[in-house]
Structure formats: structure tokens, C-alpha cells
C-alpha positions, 0 to 999 in steps of 0.5 A: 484461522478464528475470526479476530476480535473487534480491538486486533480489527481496529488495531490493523486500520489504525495501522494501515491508515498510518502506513498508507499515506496517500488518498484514493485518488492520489493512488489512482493518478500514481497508479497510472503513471509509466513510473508506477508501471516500471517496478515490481515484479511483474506477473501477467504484465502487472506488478504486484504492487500495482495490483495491491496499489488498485485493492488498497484504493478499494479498501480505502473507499469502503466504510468500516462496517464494508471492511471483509476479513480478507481487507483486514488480511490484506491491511495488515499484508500492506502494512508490513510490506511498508514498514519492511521497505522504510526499514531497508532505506532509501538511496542516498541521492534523488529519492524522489526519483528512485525506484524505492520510491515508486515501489513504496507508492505502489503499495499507498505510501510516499516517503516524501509526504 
């Protein structure tokens, strides 16, 4: 794949930035709960979305001029994950408690914010 150009790199963090919600340390205090823990498919006793929740906490930390080609790939992956979930819908009832919830919270984004 070419390297992308400086306006597709500044679009993907202006998306990612409004697709991911929640601050670093939001996500590390999520990510250490049993709820966090309790969803996803798992794959060597982590979840998926955990392990993304930990590189977007990464990503987040770094400055722009730190952000790899691979942060780029992965901002974007993240992004459409999130946008794919919200678009599915929630439950009806108890949303703060749901497991749609704590999946989006996986991946940076509370639907609650």
C-alpha cells in the first residue's frame, strides 16, 4: 500500500479523535475493570477490544509527528468499528449496563458521553 498523503492522515485523526470519546486515563481505569474484561472475543484470554482499548491509549499518548503509518491503519480500523457498532443500536432498556456498551468502551467510545 502507498504512503498516504498529509490531508487522508489529518482526515483519519479528525475522525478518530471524534470517534474515540474517552481520554487515556478513562481508558486505562475502563480497561481495568471485570466489565471490560467480560466482552469480546477473546484470543489468548484478552479480547480483542481490550487489546485495541490498551494501542488506542498508546496512540492517544503520542504526538502527531510520533503517529506511524500502522497508528494511521489502526485509527482508521478503530474508527470503523465504532461507527459499524453505533450503527447496530443499542438495547432498549439499561444501556449503561449493556454489553454493547462495554464492547464500544473496549474500543475508546462511550455512548453515554
Amino acid at each position: 500500500m502507498s504512503e498516504r498523503t498529509e490531508n487522508e492522515r489529518k482526515d483519519i485523526r479528525k475522525d478518530f479523535r471524534e470517534a474515540v470519546n474517552m481520554s487515556p486515563s478513562e481508558l486505562e481505569d475502563w480497561l481495568d475493570t471485570e466489565e471490560s474484561k467480560s466482552v469480546g472475543d477473546s484470543e489468548d484470554g484478552e479480547s480483542t477490544g481490550h487489546k485495541s482499548g490498551r494501542r488506542i491509549v498508546e496512540i492517544k499518548r503520542k504526538t502527531v509527528d510520533e503517529l506511524t503509518e500502522d497508528d494511521h491503519d489502526w485509527m482508521k480500523k478503530v474508527v470503523g468499528y465504532v461507527n459499524r457498532h453505533l450503527a447496530q443500536g443499542g438495547p432498549d432498556e439499561d444501556v449503561e449496563h449493556s454489553r454493547w456498551r462495554y464492547s464500544l468502551m473496549n474500543w475508546g467510545h462511550d455512548p453515554l458521553i
